[in-house]
C-alpha positions as CSV (number, residue, x, y, z in Angstrom):
1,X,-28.0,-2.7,-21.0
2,X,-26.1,-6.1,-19.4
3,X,-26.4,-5.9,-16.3
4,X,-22.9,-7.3,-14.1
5,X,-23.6,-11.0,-12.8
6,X,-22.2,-9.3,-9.4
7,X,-24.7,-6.7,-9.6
8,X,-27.8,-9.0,-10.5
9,X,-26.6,-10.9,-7.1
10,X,-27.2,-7.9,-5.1
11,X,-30.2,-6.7,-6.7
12,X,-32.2,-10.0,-5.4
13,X,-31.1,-9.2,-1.7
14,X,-31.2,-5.6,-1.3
15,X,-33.8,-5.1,-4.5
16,X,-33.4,-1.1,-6.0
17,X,-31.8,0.9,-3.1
18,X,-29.0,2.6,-3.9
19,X,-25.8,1.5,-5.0
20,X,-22.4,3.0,-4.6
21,X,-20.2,1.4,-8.1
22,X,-17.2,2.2,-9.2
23,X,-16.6,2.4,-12.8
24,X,-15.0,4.3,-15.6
25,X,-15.2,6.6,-18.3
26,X,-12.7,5.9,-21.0
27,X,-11.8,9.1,-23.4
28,X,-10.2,7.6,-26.4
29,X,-8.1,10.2,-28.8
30,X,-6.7,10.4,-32.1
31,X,-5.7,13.1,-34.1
32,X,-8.0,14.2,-36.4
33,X,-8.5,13.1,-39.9
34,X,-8.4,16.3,-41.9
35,X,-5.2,17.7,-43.3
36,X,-5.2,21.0,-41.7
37,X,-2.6,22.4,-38.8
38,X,-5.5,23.6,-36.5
39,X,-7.5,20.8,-36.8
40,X,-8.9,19.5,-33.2
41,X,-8.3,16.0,-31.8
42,X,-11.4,13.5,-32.2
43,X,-12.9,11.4,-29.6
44,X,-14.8,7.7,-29.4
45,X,-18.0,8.0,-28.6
46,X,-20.7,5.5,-28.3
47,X,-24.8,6.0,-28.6
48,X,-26.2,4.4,-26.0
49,X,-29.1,2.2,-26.7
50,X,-30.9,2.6,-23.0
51,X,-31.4,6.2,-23.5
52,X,-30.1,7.1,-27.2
53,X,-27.6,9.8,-25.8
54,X,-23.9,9.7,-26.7
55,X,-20.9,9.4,-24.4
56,X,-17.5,8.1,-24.4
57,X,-17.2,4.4,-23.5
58,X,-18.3,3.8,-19.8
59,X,-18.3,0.9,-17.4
60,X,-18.5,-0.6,-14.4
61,X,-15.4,-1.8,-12.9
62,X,-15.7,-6.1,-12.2
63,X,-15.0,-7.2,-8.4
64,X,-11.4,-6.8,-7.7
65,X,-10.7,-4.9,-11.2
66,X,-8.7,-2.6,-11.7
67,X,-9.7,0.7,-13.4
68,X,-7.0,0.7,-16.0
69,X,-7.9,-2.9,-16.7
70,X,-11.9,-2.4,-16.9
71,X,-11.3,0.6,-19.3
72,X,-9.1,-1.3,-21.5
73,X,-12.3,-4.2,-21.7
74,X,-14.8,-1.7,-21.9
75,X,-13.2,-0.2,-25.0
76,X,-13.0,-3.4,-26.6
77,X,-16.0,-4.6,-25.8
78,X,-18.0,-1.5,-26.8
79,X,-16.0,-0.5,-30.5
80,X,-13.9,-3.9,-30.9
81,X,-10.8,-1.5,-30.6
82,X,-7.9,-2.5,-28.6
83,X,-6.8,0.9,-26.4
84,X,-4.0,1.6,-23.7
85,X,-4.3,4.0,-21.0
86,X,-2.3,6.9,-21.2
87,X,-3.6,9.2,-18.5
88,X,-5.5,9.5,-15.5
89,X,-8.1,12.4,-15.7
90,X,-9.6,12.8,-12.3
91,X,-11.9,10.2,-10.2
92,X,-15.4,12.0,-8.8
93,X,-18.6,11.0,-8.2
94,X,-22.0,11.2,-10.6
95,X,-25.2,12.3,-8.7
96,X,-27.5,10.1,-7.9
97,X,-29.6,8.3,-10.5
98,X,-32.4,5.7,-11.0
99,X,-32.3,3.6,-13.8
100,X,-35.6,2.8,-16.2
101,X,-35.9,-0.4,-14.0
102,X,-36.1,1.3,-10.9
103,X,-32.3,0.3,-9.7
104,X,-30.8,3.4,-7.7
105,X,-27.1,4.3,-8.3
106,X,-24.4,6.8,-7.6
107,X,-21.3,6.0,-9.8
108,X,-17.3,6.9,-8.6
109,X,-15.9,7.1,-11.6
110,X,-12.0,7.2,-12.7
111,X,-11.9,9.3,-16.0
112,X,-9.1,8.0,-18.3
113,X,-7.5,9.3,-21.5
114,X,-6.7,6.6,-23.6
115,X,-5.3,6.1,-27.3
116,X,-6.0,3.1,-29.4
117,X,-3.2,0.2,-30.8
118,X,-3.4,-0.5,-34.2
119,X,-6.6,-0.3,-36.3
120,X,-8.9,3.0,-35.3
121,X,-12.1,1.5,-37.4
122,X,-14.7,1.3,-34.2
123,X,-17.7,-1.3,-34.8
124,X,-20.5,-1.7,-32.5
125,X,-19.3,-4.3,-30.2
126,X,-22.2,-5.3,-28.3
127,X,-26.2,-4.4,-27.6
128,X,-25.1,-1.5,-24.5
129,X,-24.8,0.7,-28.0
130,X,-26.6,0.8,-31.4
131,X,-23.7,3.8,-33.1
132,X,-20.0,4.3,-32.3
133,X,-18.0,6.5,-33.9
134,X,-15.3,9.4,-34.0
135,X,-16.0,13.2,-33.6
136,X,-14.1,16.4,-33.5
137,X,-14.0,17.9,-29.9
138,X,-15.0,21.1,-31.6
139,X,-18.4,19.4,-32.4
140,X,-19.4,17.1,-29.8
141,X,-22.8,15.4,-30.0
142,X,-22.1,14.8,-26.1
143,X,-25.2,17.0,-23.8
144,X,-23.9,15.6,-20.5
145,X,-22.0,18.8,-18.5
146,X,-20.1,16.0,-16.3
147,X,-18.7,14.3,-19.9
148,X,-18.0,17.4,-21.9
149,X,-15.7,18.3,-18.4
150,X,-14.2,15.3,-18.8
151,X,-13.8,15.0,-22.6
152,X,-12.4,18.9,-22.3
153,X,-9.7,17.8,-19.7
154,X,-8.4,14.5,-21.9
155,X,-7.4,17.3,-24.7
156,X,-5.6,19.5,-22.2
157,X,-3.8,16.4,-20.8
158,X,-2.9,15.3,-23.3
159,X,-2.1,18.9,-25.4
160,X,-0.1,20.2,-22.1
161,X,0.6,17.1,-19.8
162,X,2.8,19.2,-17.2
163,X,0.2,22.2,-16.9
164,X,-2.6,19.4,-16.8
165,X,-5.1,20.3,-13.1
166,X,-7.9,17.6,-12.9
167,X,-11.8,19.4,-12.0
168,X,-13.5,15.7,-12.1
169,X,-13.9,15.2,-8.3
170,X,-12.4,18.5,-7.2
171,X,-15.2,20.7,-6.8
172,X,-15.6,23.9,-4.7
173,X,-17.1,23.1,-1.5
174,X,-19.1,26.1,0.3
């Protein structure tokens, strides 16, 4: 995976400790492809090539970036698809992870329901994935609890916007 200039800067002065990021996760819809009335919306996913698992396109926001803007990149730069933001889904935290090269991290991330402009077609934009593609929410390749939450909430948004509650970041606290 590229690793953010901005990152790689920190890295040489405070080597693998932990490191609080913000980023994004960008849930891109469309309805689905098959004729029927009850057929579920499909979502973009991506198949990671550091660890072979699918997820929707993810990022880390750039210095002084906006999330809106860095989902927006990330899209394109993932499935060469352009996308707008349509929704914010909930911001919330990952739990703490270490990398394969030893870097510690805890991600905020801003959860995003997007659409795409234009052409749908996704291709594998650059070496962070080696599949992209669309699936029915109804048979999600996705394992990750904290992504199928998130994935789950961009079709209620986006099915009933008024009734829409986040659950990213708004956990019970004992």
């Amino acid at each position: 995976m590229p690793i953010p200039p901005f990152i790689t800067e920190l890295r040489q002065k405070i080597g693998h400790d932990r490191l609080w990021l913000p980023s994004v996760t960008a849930v891109v819809l469309r309805d689905a492809t098959n004729d029927t009335i009850f057929a579920a919306p499909e979502v973009l996913l991506v198949k990671r090539s550091d660890n072979g698992k699918w997820t929707p396109v993810t990022g880390i926001c750039d210095p002084g970036e906006d999330p809106d803007t860095t989902a927006v990149r990330e899209v394109k730069e993932e499935t060469g698809l352009d996308a707008r933001v349509e929704a914010l889904l909930g911001v919330g935290s990952t739990p703490p992870l270490t990398h394969v090269n030893g870097d510690q991290c805890t991600y905020m991330v801003t959860a995003l329901r997007m659409s795409v402009v234009g052409d749908d077609t996704p291709v594998v934009g650059d070496d962070e994935s080696t599949e992209v593609g669309w699936f029915s929410v109804t048979d999600l390749p996705v394992s990750d609890p904290q992504q199928r939450l998130i994935i789950a909430d961009a079709v209620a948004q986006r099915k009933y916007p008024e009734r829409f509650s986040p659950r990213l970041g708004f956990r019970k606290r004992s």
